[in-house]
C-alpha positions as CSV (number, residue, x, y, z in Angstrom):
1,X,-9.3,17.4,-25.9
2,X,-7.8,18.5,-22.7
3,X,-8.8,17.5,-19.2
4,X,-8.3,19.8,-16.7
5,X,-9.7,19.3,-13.2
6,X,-11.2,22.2,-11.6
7,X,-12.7,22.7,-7.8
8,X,-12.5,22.1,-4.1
9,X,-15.4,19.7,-4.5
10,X,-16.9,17.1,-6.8
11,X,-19.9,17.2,-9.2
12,X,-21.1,13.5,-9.3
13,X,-22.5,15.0,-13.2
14,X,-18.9,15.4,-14.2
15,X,-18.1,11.7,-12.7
16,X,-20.2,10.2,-14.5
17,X,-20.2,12.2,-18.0
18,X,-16.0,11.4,-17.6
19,X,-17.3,8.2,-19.6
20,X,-17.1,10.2,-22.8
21,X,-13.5,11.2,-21.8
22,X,-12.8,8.0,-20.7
23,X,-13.0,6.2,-24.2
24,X,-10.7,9.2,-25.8
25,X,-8.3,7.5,-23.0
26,X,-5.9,5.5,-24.8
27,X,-3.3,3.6,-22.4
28,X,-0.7,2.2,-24.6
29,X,-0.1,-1.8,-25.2
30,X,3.3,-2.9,-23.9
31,X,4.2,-6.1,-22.0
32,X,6.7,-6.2,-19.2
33,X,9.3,-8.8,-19.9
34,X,10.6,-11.5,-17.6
35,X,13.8,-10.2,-17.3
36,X,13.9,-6.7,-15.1
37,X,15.2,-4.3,-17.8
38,X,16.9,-1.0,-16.5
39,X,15.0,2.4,-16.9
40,X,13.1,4.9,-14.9
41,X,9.2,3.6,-16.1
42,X,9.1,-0.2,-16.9
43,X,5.9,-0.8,-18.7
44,X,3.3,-1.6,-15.6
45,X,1.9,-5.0,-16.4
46,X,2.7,-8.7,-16.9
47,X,0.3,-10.1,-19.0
48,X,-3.1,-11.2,-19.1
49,X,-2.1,-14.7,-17.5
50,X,-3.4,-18.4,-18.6
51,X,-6.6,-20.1,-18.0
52,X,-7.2,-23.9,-18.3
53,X,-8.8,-24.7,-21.3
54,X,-9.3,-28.4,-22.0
55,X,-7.0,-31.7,-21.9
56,X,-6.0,-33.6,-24.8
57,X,-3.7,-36.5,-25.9
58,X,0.1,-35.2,-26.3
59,X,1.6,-34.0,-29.3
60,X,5.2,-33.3,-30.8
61,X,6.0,-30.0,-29.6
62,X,3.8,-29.9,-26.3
63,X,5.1,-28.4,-23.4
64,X,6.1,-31.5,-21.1
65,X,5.7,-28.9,-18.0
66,X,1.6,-28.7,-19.3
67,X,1.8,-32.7,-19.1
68,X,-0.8,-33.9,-16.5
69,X,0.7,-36.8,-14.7
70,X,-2.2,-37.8,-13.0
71,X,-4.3,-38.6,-16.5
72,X,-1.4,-40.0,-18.3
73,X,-0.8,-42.5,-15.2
74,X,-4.5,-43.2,-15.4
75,X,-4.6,-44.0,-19.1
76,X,-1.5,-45.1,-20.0
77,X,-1.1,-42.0,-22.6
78,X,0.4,-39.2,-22.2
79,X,-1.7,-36.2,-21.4
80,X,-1.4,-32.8,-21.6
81,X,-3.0,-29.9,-20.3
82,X,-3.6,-26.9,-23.1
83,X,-4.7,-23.2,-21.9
84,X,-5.4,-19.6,-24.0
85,X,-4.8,-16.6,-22.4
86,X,-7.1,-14.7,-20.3
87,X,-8.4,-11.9,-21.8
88,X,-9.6,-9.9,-18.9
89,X,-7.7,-8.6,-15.7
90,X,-9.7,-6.9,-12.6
91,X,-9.0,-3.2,-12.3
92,X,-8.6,-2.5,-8.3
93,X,-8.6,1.0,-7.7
94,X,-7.9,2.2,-4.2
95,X,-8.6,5.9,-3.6
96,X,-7.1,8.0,-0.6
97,X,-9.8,10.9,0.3
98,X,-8.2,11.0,3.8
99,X,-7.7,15.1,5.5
100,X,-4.2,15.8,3.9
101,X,-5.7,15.1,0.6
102,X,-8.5,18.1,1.1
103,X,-5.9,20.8,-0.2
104,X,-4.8,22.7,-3.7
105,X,-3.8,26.0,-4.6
106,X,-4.3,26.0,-8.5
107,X,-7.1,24.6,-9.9
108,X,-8.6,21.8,-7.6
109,X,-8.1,19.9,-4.0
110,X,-6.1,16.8,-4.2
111,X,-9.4,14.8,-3.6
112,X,-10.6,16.0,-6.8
113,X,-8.3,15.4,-8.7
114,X,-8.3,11.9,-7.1
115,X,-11.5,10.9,-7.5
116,X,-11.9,11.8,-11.5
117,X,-8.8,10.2,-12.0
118,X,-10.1,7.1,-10.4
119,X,-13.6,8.2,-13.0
120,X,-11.5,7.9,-15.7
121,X,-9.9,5.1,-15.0
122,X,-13.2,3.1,-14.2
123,X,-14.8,3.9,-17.2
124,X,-11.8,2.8,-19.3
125,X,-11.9,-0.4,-17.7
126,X,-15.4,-1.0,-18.1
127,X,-15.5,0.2,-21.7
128,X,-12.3,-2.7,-22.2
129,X,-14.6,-5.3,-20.4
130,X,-13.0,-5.8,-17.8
131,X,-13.9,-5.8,-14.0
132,X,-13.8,-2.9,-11.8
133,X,-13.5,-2.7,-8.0
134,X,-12.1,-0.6,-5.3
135,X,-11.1,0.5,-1.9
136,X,-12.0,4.3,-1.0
137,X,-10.9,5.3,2.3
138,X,-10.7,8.5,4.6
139,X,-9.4,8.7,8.5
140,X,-12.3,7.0,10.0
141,X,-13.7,4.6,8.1
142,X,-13.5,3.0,4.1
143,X,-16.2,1.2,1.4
144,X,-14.8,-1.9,-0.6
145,X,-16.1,-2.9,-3.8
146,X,-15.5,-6.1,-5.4
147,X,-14.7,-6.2,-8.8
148,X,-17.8,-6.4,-11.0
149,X,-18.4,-5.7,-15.1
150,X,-21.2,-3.2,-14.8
151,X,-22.1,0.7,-14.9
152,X,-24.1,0.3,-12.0
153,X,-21.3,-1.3,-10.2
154,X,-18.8,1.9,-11.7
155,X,-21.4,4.0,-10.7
156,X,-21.9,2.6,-7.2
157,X,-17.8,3.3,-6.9
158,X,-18.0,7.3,-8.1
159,X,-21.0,7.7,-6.1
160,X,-19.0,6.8,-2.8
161,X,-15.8,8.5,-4.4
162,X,-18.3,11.5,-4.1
163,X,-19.9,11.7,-0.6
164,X,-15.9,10.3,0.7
165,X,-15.2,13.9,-1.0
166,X,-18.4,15.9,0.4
167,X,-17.5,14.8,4.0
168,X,-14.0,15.9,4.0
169,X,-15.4,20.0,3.2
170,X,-17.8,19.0,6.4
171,X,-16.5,17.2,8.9
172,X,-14.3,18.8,11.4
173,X,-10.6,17.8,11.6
174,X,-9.9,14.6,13.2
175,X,-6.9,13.9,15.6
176,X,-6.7,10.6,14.5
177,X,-5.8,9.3,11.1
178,X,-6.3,6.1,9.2
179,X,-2.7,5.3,8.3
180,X,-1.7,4.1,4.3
181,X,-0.8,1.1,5.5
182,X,-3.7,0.1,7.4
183,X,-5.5,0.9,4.0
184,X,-3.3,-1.3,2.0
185,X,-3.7,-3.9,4.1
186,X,-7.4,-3.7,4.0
187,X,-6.7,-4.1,0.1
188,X,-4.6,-7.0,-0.3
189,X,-7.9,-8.7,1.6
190,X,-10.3,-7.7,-1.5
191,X,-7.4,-8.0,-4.5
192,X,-7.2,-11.2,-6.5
193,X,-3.8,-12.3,-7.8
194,X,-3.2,-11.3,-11.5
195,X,-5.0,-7.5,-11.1
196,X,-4.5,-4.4,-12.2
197,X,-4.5,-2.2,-9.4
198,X,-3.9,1.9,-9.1
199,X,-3.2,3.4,-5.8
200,X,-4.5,7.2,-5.9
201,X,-2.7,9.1,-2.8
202,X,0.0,11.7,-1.6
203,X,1.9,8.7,-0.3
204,X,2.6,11.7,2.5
205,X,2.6,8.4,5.6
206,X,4.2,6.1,3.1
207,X,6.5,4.1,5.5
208,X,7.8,0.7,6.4
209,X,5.1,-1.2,7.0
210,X,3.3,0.5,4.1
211,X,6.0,-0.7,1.9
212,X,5.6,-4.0,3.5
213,X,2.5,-4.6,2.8
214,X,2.8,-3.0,-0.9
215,X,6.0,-5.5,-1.5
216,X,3.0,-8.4,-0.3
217,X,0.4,-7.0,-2.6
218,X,2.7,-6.5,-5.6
219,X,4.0,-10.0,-5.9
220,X,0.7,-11.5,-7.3
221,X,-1.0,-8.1,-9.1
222,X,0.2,-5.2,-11.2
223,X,0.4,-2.3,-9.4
224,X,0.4,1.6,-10.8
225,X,0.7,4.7,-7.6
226,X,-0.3,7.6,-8.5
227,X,1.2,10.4,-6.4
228,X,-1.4,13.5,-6.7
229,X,0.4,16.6,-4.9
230,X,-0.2,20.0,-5.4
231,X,2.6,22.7,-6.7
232,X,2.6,24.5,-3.1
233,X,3.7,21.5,-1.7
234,X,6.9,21.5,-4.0
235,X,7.9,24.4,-3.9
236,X,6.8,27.4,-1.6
237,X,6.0,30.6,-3.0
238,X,8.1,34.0,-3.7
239,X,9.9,35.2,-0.1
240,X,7.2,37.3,2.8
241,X,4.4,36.2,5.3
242,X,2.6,33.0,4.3
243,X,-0.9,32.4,6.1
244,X,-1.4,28.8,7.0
245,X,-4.6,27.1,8.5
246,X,-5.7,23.4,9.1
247,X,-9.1,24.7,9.7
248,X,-9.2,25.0,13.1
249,X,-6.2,26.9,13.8
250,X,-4.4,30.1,11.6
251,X,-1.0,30.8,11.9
252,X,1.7,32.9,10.3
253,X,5.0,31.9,8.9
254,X,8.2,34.6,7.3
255,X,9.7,32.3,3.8
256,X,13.0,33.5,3.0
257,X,15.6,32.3,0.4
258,X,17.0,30.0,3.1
259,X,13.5,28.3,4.2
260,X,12.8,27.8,0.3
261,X,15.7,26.3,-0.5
262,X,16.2,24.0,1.8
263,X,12.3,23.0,2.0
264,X,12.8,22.4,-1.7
265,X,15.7,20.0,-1.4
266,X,13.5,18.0,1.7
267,X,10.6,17.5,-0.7
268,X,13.2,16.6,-4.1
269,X,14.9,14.1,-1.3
270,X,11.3,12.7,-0.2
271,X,9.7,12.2,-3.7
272,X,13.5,10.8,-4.5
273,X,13.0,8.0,-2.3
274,X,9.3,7.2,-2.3
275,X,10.3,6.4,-6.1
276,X,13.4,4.1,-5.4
277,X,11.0,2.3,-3.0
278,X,8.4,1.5,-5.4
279,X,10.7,0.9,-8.5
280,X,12.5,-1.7,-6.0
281,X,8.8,-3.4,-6.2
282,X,8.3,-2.9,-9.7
283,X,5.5,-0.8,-8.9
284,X,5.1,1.8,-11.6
285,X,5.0,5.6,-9.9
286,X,3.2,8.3,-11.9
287,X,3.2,11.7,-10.5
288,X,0.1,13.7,-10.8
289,X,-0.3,18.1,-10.1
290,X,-3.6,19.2,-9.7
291,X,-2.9,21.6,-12.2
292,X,-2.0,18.7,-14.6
293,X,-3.8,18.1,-18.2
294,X,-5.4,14.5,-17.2
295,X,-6.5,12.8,-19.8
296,X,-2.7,14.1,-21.5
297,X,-0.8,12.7,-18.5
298,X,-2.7,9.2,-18.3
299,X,-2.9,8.7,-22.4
300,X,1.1,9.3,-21.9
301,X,2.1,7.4,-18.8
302,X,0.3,4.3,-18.5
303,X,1.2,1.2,-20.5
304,X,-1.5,-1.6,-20.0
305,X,-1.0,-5.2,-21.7
């Protein structure tokens, strides 16, 4: 079943009936070892982590690092702590629906696509009993919601993810803008360590202290970014007079071979470096074109413990 993402705007309908999709979505199982291995895509995640089960009498064979010191002092015997891993990790979605994001030229705007990624990805979450949170921010303002295992709390998150949408085709362009790093600072504040977090954007502002506070967030959760760009940003089109327009003001500009070329190598050199930033975090980076097959591109991509 394909997946394919269509409009400037989003139908809340669609959001929510991306449930159905969602359970199609299969994110393959792989663990990320200790050791860094070498390779473009290292598989996302760490593991589930431990939990603290009871405390027993040692055995042969015990861990002496799970010994508690304070018991076996206390009794005389030694002690040791025993734990079972945790089965469920909070899925922290954070989901840019600032102006840049309010453009496409194939099938949908950015935001779109941004917001049913973010559907799918909730619903798969909630399906796998886990918990399901987010940050959704624009220029002037954002919503947090903490982690909760419910479709009322999924559906809370979409229904934001919605009107965050609706207000960028309304409101008039602002001077100022909310910067990435503002945001992800914002979402270390609502992250727990050991969660799964995805970071939905065009990483267009993403700069030093950005990738300071990403380096901050990364060393306690694991962390996906999804870059959603659209193919006009890539690569301009065939040579002649291209029409542009922020919304307020229209303007004309002449592409010749020249102009393409070397706008083409700028934007191979940008995306270039974004991904040597974020592999150096072992963040996982997945590309995204709004005229990408969705439920294809995530099934493919993303490998979750």
């Amino acid at each position: 079943m394909n997946y394919v993402v269509r409009g400037a705007s989003v139908n809340r309908a669609a959001l929510i009936a991306a449930r159905l999709t969602a359970r199609q979505l299969r994110l393959r199982q792989q663990r990320r070892h200790v050791a860094r291995q070498t390779g473009n895509n290292p598989a996302p995640f760490k593991g589930r982590g431990l939990s603290f089960q009871q405390l027993r009498a040692y055995q042969g064979g015990d861990e002496i690092r799970h010994i508690d010191w304070r018991v076996t002092a206390r009794t005389t015997k030694p002690h040791t702590r025993v734990f079972e891993e945790e089965r469920e990790r909070p899925i922290v979605i954070c989901l840019d629906q600032r102006r840049p994001m309010a453009f496409g030229s194939r099938h949908c705007f950015k935001s779109v696509m941004a917001c049913h990624t973010a559907a799918l990805l909730a619903w798969n979450g909630l399906d796998s009993n886990d918990r399901v949170g987010g940050l959704i921010f624009s220029d002037d303002r954002h919503n947090e919601f903490r982690p909760k295992r419910s479709s009322r709390a999924v559906l809370h998150l979409l229904n934001s993810a919605c009107e965050y949408s609706e207000r960028l085709l309304q409101a008039p362009a602002e001077d100022k803008q909310q910067a990435l790093s503002s945001a992800l600072e914002e979402l270390r504040r609502i992250t727990r360590p050991g969660s799964s977090v995805f970071i939905l954007s065009d990483f267009h502002d993403y700069d030093d202290e950005a990738h300071k506070q990403l380096l901050l967030l990364s060393r306690h959760n694991d962390i996906v970014a999804l870059g959603i760009n659209d193919p006009l940003e890539l690569r301009l089109p065939l040579q002649g007079a291209l029409p542009l327009s922020d919304g307020q003001q229209r303007s004309v500009i002449n592409i010749d071979q020249r102009l393409q070329q070397h706008y083409r190598d700028h934007i191979a050199q940008a995306q270039q470096t974004l991904q040597q930033q974020l592999r150096q975090l072992g963040v996982v980076f997945l590309p995204l074109h709004t005229d990408d097959d969705l439920l294809d591109i995530l099934s493919r991509e993303i490998r979750l413990t």
